[in-house]
N, C-alpha and C positions, 0 to 999 in steps of 0.2 A: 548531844541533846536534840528532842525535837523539836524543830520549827512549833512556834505557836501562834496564830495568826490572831490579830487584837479585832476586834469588830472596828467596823470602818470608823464610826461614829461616837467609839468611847473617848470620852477627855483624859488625853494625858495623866491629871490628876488620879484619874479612877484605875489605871491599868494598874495598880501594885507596885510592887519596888522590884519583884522577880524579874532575874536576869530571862529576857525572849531570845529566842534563835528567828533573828528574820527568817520569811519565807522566800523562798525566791523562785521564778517561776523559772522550767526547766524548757530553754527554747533552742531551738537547734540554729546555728550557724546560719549567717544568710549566705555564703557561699555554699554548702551542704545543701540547702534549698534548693539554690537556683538547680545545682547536679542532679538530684532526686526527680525536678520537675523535666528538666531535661529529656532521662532517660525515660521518664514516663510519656513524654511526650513521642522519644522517638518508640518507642514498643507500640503506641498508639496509630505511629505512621505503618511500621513493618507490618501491623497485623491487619490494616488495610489493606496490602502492597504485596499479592500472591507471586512467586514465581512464573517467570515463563516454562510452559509444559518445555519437559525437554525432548521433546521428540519437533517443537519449533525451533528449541537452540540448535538441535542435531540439523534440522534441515539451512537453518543460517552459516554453521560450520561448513555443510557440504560444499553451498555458491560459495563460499570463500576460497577452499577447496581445491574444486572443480573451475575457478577459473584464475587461478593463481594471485591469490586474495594478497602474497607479499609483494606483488609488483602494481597493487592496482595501485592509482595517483593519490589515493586521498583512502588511504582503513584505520582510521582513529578508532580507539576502541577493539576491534573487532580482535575474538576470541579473548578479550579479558573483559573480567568487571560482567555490569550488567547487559545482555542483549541489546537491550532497548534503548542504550546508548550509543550504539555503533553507530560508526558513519553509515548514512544514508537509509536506516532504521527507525520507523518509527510503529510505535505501540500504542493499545488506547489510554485511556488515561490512567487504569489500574495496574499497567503493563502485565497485563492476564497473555496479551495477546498481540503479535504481530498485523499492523493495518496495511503499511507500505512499505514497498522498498522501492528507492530511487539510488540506481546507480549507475546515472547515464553519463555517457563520456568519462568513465573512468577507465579504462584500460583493462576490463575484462576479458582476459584470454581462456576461450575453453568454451564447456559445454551446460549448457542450464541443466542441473539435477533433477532426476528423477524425484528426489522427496522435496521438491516446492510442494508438490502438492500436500503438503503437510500444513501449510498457515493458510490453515482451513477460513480466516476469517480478515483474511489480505483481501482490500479493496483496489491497491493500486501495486501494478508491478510495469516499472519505467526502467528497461537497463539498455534505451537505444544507445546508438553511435558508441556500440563497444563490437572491438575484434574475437566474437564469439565466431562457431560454427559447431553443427549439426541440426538436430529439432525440437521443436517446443515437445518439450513429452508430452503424455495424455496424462498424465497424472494432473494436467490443468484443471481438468472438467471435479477436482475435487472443490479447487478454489469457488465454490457458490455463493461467495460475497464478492468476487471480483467486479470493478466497475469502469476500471481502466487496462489494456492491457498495450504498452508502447514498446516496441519488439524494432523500432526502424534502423537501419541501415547497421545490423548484428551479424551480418554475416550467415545469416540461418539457412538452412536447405530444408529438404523433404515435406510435405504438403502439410498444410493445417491439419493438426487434429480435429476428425468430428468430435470430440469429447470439448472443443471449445462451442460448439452452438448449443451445449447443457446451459452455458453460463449466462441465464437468463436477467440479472442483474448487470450484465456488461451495456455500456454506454458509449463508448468507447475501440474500435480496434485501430492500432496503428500498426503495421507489419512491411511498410513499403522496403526497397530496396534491400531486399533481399534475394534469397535463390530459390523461393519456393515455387512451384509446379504443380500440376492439375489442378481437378478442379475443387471451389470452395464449397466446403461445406453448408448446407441449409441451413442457412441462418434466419428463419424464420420465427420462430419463437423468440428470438432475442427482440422483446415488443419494444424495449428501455432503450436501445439501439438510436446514435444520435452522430458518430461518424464512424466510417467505414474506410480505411487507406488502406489499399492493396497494389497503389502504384509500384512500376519499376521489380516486379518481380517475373515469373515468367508460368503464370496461371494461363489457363486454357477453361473449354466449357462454354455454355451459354451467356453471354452479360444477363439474358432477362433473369438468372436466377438471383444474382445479386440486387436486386427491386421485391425481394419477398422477406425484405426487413421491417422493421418499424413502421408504422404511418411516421412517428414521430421522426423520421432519418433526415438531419441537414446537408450532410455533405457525403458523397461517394467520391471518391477516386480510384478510377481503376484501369488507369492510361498505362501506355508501354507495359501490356502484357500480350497472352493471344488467343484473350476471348474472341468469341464469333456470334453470329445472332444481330437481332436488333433490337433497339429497346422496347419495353412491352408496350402495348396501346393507354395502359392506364396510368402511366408516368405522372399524370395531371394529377393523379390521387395524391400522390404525397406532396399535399401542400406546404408543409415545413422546410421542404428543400430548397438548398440556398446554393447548393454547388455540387457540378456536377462535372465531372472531367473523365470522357471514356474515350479511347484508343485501339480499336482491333482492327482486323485484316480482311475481313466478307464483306459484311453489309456496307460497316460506313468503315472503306479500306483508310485508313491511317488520318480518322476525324476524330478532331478534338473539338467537344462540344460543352461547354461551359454557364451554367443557370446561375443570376446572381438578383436579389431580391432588391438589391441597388445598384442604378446604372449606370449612379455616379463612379462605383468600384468595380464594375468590370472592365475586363482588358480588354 
């Protein structure tokens, strides 16, 4: 029989004697619901939530790699599951893209890859105090969002790439204690430039070229190398500097000379 729905408002008395098939309203399961909403919820996430290009997974493979990624002290994550999860990996918020990688004092052995310069849109790259060796490739100079680059005490050789004074958004260089040699590159255009450590490696060249940074430049160090020269007459220009630590063999032979904008904290 079909359902036959009474009008809301008929009395009893008036509906007839005919037998009615209630109506009954056809409503889905609240646990069925909740699942339905669920899944639409997560299809609403994924379709937010693009892959990482893989030619950034492929260069995160490589440093894993190339510097024997199963003995480092801390690889959660890495090569399974999502990139953007890995230890010491981070992405922006869409995980479209690699921002940073920090993978300081973890025991990286080996040589930095040629395809970093693939995470075109990495701001921070920290892998100090690990047992690497060879050079920073030039493949750096693709990274044009870099704004930190902390390279200290890696074990590295052969001279700075001029492909790093392209990276004009850098703020940042730390490269001390290292094995690099000659001279640095013009870093001139780097205007965003705010510290510069090149102590304890074994540069040569004029110190006055290292003063054609930033106005904005706080801090240089660039003691126990074997620059030569002296420092330029307009040093007074860059007002922002706050410290200043130079070390060569001619002019000022084995001075260390130290600028501090408080005199309560100099030594």
């Amino acid at each position: 029989k079909h359902c036959v729905p009474s009008p809301p408002n008929e009395p009893l008395s008036k509906r007839g004697g005919g037998t009615r098939v209630p109506c009954r309203r056809h409503t889905m399961p609240r646990f069925a619901t909740v699942v339905v909403l669920s899944l639409l919820l997560l299809c609403i996430a994924r379709s937010t939530l693009a892959d990482l290009p893989p030619q950034q997974k492929a260069a995160l493979e490589d440093i894993y790699d190339s510097t024997r990624g199963e003995h480092w002290k801390n690889n959660a994550g890495w090569l399974a599951g999502d990139p953007c999860s890995w230890f010491g990996v981070t992405c922006n918020p869409t995980r479209t893209t690699v921002t940073t990688i920090n993978l300081s004092s973890n025991n990286l052995v080996g040589t930095i890859p040629n395809s970093i310069g693939e995470l075109v849109n990495m701001t921070d790259l920290v892998l100090q105090n690990n047992p690497l060796h060879g050079v920073i490739p030039s493949s750096v100079g693709n990274l044009a969002a870099l704004r930190k680059i902390i390279l200290t005490a890696c074990g590295l050789s052969g001279s700075l790439p001029n492909e790093l004074a392209q990276l004009t958004n850098l703020v940042q260089i730390s490269v001390s204690a290292n094995e690099f040699h000659g001279d640095v590159p013009d870093l001139s255009a780097l205007s965003q430039l705010e510290t510069l450590d090149l102590s304890y490696c074994e540069f040569d060249g004029n110190i006055s070229t290292l003063f054609t940074t930033s106005s904005g430049i706080q801090s240089i160090n660039a003691q126990f190398n074997h620059f030569t020269g002296s420092l330029p007459a307009n040093i007074g220009d860059l007002t922002l500097l706050k410290s200043l630590c130079v070390n060569f063999y001619l002019k000022l032979n084995a001075t260390t000379v130290v600028l501090h904008d408080d005199a309560d904290n100099a030594p």
